[in-house]
DSSP file (Angstrom, degrees, kcal/mol; ACC not computed):
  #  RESIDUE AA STRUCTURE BP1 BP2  ACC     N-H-->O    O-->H-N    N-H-->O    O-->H-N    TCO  KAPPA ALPHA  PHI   PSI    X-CA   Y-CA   Z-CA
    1    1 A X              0   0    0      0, 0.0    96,-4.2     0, 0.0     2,-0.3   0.000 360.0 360.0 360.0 132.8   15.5    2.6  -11.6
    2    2 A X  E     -AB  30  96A   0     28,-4.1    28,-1.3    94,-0.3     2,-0.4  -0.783 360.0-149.4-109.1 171.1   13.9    2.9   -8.1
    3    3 A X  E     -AB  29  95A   0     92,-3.5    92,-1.8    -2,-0.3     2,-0.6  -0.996   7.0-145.4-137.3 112.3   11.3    1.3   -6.7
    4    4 A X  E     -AB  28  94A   0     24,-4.1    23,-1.5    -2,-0.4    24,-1.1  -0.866  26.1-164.3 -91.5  98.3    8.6    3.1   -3.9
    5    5 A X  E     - B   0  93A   0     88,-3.5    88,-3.1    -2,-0.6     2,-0.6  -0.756  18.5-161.5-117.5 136.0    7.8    0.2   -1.6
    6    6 A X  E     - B   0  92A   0     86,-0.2    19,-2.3    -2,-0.2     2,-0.4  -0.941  27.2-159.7-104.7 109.3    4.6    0.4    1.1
    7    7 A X  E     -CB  24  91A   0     84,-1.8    84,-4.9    -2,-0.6     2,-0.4  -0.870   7.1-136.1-107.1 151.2    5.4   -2.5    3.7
    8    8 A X        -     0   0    0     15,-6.8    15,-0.3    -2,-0.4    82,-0.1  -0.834  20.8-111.5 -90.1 130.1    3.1   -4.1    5.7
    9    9 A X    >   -     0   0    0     -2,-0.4     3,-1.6     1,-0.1    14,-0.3  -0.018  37.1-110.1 -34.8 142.5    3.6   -4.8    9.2
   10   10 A X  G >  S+     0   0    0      1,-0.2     3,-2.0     2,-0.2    -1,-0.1   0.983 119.1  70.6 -66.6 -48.2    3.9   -9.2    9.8
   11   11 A X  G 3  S+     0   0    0      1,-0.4    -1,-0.2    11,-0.0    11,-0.0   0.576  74.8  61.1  55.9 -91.1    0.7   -8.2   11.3
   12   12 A X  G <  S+     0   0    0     -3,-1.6    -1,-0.4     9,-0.1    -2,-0.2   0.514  79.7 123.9 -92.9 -24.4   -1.3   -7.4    8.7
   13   13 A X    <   -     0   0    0     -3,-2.0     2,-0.8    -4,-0.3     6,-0.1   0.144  69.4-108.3  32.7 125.4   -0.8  -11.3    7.5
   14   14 A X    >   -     0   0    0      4,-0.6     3,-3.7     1,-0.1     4,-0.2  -0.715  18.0-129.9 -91.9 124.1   -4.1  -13.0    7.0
   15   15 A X  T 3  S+     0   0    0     -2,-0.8    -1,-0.1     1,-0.3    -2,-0.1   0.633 105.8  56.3  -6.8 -58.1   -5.2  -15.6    9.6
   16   16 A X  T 3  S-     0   0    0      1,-0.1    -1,-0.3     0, 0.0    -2,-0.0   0.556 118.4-106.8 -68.1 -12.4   -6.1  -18.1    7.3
   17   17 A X  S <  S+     0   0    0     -3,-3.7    -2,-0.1     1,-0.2    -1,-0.1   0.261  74.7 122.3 110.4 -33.4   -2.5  -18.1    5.6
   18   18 A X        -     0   0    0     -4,-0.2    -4,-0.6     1,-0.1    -1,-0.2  -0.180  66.5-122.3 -66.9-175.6   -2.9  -16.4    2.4
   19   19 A X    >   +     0   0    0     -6,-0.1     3,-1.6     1,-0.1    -1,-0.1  -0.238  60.0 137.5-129.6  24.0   -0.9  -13.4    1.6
   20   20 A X  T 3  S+     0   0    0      1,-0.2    65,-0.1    -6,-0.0    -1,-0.1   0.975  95.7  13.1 -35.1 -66.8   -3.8  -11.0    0.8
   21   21 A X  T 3  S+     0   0    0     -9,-0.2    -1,-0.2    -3,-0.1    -9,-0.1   0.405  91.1 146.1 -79.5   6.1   -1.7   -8.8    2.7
   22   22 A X    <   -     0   0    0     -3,-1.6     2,-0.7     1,-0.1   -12,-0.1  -0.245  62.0 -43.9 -96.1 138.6    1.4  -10.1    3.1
   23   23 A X  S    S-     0   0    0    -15,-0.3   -15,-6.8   -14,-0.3     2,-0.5  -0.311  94.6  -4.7  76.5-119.3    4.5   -7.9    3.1
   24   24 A X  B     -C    7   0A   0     -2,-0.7     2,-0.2   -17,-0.2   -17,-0.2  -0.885  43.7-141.1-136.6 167.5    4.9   -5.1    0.8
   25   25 A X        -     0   0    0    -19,-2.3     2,-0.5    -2,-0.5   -19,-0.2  -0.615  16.7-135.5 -85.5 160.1    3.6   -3.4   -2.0
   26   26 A X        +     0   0    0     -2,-0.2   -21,-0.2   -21,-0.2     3,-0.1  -0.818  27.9 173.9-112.1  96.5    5.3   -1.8   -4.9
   27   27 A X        -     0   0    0    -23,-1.5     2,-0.3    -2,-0.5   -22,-0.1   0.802  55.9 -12.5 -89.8 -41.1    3.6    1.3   -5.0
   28   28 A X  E     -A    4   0A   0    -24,-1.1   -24,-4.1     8,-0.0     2,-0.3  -0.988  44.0-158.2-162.5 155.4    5.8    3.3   -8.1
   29   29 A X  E     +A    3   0A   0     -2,-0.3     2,-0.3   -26,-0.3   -26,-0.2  -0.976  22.8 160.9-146.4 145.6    8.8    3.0   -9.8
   30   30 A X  E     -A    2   0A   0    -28,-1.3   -28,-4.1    -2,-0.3     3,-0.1  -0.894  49.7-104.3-153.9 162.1   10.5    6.3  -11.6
   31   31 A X  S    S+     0   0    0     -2,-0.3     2,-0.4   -30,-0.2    -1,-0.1   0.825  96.4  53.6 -39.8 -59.7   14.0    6.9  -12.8
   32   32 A X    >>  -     0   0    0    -31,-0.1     3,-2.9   -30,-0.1     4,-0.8  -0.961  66.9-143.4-119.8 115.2   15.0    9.1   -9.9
   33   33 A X  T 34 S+     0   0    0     -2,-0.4   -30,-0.1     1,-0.4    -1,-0.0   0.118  99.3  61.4 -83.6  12.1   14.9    8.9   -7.0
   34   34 A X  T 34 S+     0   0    0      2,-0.1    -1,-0.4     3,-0.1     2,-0.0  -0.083 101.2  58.2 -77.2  -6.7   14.0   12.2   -6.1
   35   35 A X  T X> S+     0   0    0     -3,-2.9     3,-2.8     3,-0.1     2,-1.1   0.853 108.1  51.2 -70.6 -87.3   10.3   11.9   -8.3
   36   36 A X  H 3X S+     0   0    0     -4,-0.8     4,-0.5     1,-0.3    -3,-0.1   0.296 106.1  46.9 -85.2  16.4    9.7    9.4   -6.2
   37   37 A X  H 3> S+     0   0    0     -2,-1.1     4,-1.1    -5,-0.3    -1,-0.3   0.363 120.0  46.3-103.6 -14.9   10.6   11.4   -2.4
   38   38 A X  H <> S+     0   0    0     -3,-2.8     4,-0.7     2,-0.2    -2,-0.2   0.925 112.1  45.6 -93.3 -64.0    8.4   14.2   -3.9
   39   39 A X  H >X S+     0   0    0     -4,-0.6     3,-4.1     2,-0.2     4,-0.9   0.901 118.6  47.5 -71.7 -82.4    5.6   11.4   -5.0
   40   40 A X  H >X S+     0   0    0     -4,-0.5     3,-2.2     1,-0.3     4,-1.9   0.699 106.7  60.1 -44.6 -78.0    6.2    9.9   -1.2
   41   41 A X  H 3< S+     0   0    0     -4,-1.1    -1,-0.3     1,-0.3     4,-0.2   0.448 115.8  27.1  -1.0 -44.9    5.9   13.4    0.2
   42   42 A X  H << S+     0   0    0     -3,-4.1     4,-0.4    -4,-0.7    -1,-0.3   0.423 121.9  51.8-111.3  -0.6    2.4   14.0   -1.1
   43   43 A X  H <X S+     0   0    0     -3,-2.2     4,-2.8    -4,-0.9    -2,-0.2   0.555 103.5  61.0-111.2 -14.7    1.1   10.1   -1.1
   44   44 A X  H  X S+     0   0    0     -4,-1.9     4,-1.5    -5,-0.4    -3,-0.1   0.980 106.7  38.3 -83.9 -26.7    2.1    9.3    2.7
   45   45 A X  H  > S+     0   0    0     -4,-0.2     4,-1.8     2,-0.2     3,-0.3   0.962 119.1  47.8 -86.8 -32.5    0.2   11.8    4.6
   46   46 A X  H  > S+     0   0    0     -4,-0.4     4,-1.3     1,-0.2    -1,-0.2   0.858 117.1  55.7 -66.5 -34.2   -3.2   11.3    2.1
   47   47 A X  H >X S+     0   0    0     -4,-2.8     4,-2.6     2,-0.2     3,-0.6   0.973 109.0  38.8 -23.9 -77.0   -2.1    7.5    2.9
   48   48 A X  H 3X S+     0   0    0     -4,-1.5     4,-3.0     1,-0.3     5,-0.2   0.683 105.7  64.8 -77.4 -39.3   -2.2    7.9    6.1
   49   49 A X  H 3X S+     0   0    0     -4,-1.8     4,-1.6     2,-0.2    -1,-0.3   0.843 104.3  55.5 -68.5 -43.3   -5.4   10.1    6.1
   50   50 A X  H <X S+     0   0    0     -4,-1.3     4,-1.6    -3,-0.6    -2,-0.2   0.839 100.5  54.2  -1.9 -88.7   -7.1    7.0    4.7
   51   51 A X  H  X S+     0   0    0     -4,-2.6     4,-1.4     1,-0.2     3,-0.4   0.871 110.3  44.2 -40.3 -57.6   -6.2    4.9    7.2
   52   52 A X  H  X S+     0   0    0     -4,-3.0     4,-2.1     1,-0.2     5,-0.3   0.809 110.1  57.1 -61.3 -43.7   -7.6    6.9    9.8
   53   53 A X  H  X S+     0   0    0     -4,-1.6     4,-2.9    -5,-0.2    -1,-0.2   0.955 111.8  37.8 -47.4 -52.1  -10.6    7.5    7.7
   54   54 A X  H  X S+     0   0    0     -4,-1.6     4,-2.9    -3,-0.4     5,-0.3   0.772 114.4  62.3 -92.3 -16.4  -11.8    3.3    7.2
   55   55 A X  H  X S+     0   0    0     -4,-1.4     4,-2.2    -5,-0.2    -1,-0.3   0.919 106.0  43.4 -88.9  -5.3  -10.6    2.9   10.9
   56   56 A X  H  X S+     0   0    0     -4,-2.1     4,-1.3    -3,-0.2    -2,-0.2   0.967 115.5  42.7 -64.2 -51.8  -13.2    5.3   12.0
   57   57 A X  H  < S+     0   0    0     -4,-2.9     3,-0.3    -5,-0.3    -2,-0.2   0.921 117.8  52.8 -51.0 -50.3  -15.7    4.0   10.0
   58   58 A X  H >< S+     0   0    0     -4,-2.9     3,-1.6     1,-0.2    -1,-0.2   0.815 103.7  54.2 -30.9 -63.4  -14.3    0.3   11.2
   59   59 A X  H 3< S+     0   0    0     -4,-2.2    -1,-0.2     1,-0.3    -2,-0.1   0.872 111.0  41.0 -52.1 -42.8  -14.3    0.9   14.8
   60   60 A X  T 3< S+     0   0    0     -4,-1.3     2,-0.5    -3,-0.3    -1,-0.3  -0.023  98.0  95.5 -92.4  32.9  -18.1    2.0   15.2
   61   61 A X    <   -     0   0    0     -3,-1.6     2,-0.2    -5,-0.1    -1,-0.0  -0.943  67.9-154.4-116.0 100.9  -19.0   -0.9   12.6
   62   62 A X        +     0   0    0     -2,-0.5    -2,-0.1     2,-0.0     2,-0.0  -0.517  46.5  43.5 -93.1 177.2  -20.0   -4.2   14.6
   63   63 A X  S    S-     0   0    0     -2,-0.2     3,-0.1     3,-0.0    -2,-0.0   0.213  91.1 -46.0  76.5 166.1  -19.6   -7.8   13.1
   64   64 A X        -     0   0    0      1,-0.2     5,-0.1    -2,-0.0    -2,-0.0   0.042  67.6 -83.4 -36.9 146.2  -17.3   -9.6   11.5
   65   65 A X  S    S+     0   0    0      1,-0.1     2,-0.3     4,-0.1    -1,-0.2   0.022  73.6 142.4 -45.2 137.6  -15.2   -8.5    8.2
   66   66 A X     >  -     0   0    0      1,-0.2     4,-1.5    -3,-0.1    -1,-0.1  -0.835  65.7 -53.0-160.7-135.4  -17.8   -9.3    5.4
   67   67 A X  H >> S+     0   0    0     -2,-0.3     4,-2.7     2,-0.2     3,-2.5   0.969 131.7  54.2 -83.8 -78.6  -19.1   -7.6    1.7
   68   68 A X  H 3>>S+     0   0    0      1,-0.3     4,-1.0     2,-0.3     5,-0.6   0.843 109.9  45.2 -56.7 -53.8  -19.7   -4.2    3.5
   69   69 A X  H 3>5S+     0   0    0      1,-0.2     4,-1.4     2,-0.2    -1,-0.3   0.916 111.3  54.3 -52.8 -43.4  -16.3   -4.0    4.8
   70   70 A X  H <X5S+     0   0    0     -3,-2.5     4,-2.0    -4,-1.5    -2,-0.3   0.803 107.4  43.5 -41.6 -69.1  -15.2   -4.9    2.0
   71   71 A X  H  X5S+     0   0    0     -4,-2.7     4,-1.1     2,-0.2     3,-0.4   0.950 112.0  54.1 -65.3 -65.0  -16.8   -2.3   -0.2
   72   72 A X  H  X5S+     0   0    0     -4,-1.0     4,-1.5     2,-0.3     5,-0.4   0.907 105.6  54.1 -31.2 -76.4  -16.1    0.4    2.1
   73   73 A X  H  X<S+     0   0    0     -4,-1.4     4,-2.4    -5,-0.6    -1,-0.2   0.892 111.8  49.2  -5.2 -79.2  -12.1   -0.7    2.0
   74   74 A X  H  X S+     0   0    0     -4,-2.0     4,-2.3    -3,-0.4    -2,-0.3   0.838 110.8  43.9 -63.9 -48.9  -12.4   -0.4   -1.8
   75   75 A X  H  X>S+     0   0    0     -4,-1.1     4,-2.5     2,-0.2     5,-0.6   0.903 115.0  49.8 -90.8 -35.3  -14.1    3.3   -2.1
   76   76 A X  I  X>S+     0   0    0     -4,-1.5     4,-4.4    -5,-0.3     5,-0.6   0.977 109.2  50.9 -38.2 -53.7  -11.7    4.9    0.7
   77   77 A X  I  X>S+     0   0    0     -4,-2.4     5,-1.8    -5,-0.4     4,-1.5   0.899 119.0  37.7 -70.4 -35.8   -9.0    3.4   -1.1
   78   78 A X  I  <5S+     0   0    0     -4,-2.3    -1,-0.2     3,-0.2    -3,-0.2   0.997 116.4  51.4 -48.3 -69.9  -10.8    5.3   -4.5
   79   79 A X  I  <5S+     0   0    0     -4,-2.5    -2,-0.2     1,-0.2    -1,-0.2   0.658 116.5  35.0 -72.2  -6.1  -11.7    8.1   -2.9
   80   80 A X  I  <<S-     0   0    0     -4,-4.4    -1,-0.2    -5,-0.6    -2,-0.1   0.754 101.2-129.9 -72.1 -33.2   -8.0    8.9   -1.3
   81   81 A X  I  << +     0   0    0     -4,-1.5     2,-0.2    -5,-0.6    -3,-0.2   0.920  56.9 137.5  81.6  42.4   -6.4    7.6   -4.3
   82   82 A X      < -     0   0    0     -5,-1.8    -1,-0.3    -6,-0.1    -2,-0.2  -0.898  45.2-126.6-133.5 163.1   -3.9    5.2   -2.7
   83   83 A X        +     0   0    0     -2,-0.2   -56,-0.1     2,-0.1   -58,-0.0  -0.189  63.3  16.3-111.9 163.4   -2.8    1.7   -3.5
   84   84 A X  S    S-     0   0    0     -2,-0.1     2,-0.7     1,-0.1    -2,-0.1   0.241 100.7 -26.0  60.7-162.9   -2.6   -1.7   -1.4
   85   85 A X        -     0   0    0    -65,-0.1     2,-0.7   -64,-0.1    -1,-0.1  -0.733  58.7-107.8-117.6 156.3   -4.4   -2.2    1.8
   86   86 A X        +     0   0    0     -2,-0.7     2,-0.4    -4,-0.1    -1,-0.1  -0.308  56.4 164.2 -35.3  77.0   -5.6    0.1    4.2
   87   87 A X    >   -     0   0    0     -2,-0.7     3,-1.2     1,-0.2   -36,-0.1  -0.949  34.2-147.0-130.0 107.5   -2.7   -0.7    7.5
   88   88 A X  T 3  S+     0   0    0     -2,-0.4    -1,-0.2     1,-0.2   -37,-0.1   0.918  98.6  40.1   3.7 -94.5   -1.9    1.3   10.6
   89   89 A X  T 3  S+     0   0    0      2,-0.0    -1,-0.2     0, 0.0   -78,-0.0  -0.030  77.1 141.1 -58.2   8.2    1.5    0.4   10.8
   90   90 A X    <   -     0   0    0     -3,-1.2     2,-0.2   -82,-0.1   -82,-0.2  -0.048  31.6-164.0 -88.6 163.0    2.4    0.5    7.4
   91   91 A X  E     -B    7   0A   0    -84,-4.9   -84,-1.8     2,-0.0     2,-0.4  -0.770  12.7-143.2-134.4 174.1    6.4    2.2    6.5
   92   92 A X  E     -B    6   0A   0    -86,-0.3     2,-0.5    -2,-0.2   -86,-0.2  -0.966  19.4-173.5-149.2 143.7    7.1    3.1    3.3
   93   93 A X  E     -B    5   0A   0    -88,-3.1   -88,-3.5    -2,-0.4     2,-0.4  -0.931  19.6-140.9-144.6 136.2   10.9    2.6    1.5
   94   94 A X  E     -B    4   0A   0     -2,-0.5     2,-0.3   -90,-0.2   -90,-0.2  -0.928  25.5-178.7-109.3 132.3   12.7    3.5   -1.7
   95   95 A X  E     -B    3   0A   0    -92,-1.8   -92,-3.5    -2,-0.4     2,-0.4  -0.728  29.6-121.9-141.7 145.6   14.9    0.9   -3.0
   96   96 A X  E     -B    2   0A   0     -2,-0.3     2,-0.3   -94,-0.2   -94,-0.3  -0.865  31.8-147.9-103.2 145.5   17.1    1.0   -6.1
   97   97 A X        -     0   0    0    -96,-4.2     2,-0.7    -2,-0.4   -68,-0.0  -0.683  11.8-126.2-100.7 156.1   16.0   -1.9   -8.5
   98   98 A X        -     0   0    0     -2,-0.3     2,-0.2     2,-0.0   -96,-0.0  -0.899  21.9-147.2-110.3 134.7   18.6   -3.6  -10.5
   99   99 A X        -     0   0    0     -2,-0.7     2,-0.6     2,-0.0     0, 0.0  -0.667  11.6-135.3 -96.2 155.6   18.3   -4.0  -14.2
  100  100 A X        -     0   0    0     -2,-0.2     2,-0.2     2,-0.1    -2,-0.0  -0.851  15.0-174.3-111.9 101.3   19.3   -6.3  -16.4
  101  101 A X        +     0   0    0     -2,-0.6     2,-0.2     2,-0.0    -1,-0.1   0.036  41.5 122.5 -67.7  27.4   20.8   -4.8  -19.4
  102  102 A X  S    S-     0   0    0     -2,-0.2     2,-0.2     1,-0.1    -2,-0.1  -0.684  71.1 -98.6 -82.6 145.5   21.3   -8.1  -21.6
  103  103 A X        -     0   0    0     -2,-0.2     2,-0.4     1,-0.1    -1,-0.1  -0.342  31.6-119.7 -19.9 112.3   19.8   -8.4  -25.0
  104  104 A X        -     0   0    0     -2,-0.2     2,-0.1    -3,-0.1    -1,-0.1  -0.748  31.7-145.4 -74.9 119.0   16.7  -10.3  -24.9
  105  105 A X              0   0    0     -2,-0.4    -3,-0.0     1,-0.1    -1,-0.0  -0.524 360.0 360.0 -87.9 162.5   17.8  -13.4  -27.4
  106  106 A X              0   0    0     -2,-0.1    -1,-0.1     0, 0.0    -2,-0.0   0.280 360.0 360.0-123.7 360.0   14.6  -14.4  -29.4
């Protein structure tokens, strides 16, 4: 099994403490780890396209984060069709996951 991982930049870590952001995502997991270099092929630049999108909108947007920011976040992220949040800096990594083939005792 592999695992398609979005990380976030330390960054991207919310002020307050929480982990809204914190770290990485797990974006897909496939068999092969060649689905998922094809899948990363077409989801990082429409990723990326995203980004650029909410930080235009962002930049010319004054005040503080609030409900509008918010909504806006949420339909980019619809209307691109990508997972997690919206990050510059964000890297992206395929990792083989380890299974555990024991029998689940009941």
């Amino acid at each position: 099994m592999f695992a398609l991982l979005q990380i976030y930049p330390l960054e991207a870590n919310a002020d307050d403490g929480s982990d809204d952001n914190c770290c990485l995502d797990v974006i897909a997991i496939d068999t092969t780890e060649a689905r998922l270099k094809r899948f990363l092929a077409d989801y990082e630049p429409t990723y990326r396209e995203a980004v650029a999108a909410f930080d235009a909108w962002y930049d010319n947007t004054p005040g503080d984060w609030g409900e509008e920011h918010d909504r806006t976040d949420e339909e980019c992220r619809a209307t691109f069709r990508i997972y997690g949040a919206l990050v510059r800096e964000t890297r992206f990594k395929i990792v083989e996951v380890a299974v555990d083939r024991r029998p689940v005792s009941g």
